[in-house]
Residue, then its C-alpha position, 0 to 999 in steps of 0.5 A: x072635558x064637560x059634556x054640554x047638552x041643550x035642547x032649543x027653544x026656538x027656531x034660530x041659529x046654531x051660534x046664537x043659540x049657544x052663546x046665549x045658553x051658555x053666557x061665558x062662550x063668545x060667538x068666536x069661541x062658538x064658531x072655533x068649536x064648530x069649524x073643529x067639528x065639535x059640535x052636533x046636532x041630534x048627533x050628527x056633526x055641524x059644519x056651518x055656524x049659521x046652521x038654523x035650528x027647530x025647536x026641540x033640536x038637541x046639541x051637544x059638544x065638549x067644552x074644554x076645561x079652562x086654562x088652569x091659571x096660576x093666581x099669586x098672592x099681593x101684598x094690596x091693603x084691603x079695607x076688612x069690615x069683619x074677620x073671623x074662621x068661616x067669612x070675611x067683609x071686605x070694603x072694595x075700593x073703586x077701580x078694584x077688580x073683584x077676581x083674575x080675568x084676561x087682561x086683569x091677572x093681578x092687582x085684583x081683590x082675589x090677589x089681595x085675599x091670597x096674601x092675607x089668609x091661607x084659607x080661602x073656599x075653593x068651591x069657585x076655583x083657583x081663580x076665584x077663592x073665596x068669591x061668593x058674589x061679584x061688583x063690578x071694578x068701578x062699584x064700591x063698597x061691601x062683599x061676602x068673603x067664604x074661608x070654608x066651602x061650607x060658608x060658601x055653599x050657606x052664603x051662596x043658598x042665601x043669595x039664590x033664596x033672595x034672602x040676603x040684605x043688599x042696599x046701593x047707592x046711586x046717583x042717576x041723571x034726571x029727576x025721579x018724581x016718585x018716592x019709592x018705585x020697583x023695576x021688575x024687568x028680565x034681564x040677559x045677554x045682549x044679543x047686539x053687543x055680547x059685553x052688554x046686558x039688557x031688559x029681554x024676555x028673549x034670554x032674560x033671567x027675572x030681575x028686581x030691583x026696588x028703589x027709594x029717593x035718597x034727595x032731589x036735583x033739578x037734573x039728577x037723583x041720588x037713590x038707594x037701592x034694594x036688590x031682590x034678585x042679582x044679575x049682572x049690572x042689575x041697577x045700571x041696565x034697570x035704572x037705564x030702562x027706565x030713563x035714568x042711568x046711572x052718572x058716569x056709568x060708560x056702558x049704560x049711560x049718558x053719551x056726552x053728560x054735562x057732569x062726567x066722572x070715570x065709572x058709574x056712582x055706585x056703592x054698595x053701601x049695606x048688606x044682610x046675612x045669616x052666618x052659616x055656622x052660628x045662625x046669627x044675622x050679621x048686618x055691616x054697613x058702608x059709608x059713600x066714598x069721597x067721590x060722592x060729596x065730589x059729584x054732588x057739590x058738582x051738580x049743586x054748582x053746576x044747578x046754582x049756575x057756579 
């Protein structure tokens, strides 16, 4: 059991209060650990979720330790940009799943990193060996591999010092007049729909993304993009606030989109880092995947009227 302390913000409901702190915990899993009698406030017990509380309130729980899973290793070809003892660069296939979740135990990255090297850091867990940051499942491109828990935690400071080299490709809808531009927005949870991310002050963590145009369309744009910051679907919810999602992108973009493709256009196409035991700057950089030449002769024929 961890012992979970947080001392509200604002005048608001018990629930929402804590499933917003706490990302990972749904408003169902919130609403068990009350009606179990787990959760209290300023040390006396809760009994109802939809408990309103003042700021300065304090609430405490136990959260359980999650379900130890046992993860097996697949022999799935994986694309490995560089190898050696402390990190790997692994080139992520579309459709990939970087880590084991409900619904998604095998056939993931994690699986495939199991198979082929006994040594893998076990700062994230059982679950997530090796993993220092994610992409999501229809996102291409490269990912920072740590085989030691002392590449891991040098890798991991360099991310949260913003030092890390990250560059993305997109295509988005519409047509950016601006060479160059930067989104700097919060983002956090959605608090209409707990599956999404969204631009917020309300529970937004700061977030920034900067963006160059890579060439132009009559309705669409393919970018580059720098992340500063890296939040959760950073350039999809960034690039949806400011008018242009990204194509194909089910959760932030166009409802009915004149040129469909299953997942969002998105690669991450280079990325920049200091390897934790030599000091050296490494720098490894990925082409687009086929799917992109696809989509774009689409637009050029769907423009041209083909």
């Amino acid at each position: 059991m961890t012992m979970i302390e947080i001392i509200v913000k604002e005048n608001k409901r018990i629930d929402a209060i804590i499933s917003n702190e706490i990302e990972d915990l749904s408003r169902s899993y919130v609403t068990k650990l009350i009606e179990d009698g787990q959760v209290f406030v300023n040390g006396e017990v809760v009994t109802s979720k939809k408990l309103k509380l003042k700021v300065d309130d304090v609430i405490t729980f136990e959260m359980p330790e999650p379900e130890v899973l046992e993860v097996l290793a697949e022999d799935i070809p994986i694309e490995i940009v560089y190898e050696d003892d402390e990190v790997m660069i692994i080139n992520k296939p579309i459709g990939m799943v970087v880590h084991p979740a409900p619904g998604n135990y095998t056939g993931t990255l994690v699986n495939a990193l199991m198979f082929h090297s006994e040594k893998l850091s076990s700062i994230n867990g059982v679950v997530r060996p090796g993993i220092v940051h994610r992409i999501d499942k229809d996102t291409s491109g490269l990912l920072m591999i740590a085989k030691t828990n002392n590449a891991h935690k040098s890798l991991a400071a360099q991310l949260k010092e913003h030092t890390i080299k990250r560059k993305y490709v997109a295509i988005v809808h519409g047509r950016i007049g601006s060479e160059t531009g930067t989104v700097n927005a919060p983002i956090g949870r959605s608090a209409k729909d707990r599956l999404k991310m969204t631009v917020t002050e309300r529970n937004g963590k700061e977030a920034i993304t900067h963006f160059s145009v890579l060439e132009r369309f009559k309705n669409y744009t393919m970018i580059e993009c720098q992340l500063e910051t890296g939040r959760t679907h950073q350039i999809r919810v960034h690039m949806a606030y400011i008018g242009h999602p990204l194509l194909g992108d089910p959760t932030y973009g166009v409802k009915k989109p004149k040129i469909k493709n299953d997942g969002q256009l998105l690669h991450a196409k280079l990325l920049g880092f200091v390897h934790p035991t030599t000091g050296e700057y490494m720098e490894f950089e990925s082409k687009t995947p086929e799917v992109f030449d696809i989509m774009l002769k689409k637009i050029k024929g769907v423009e041209l009227g083909g």
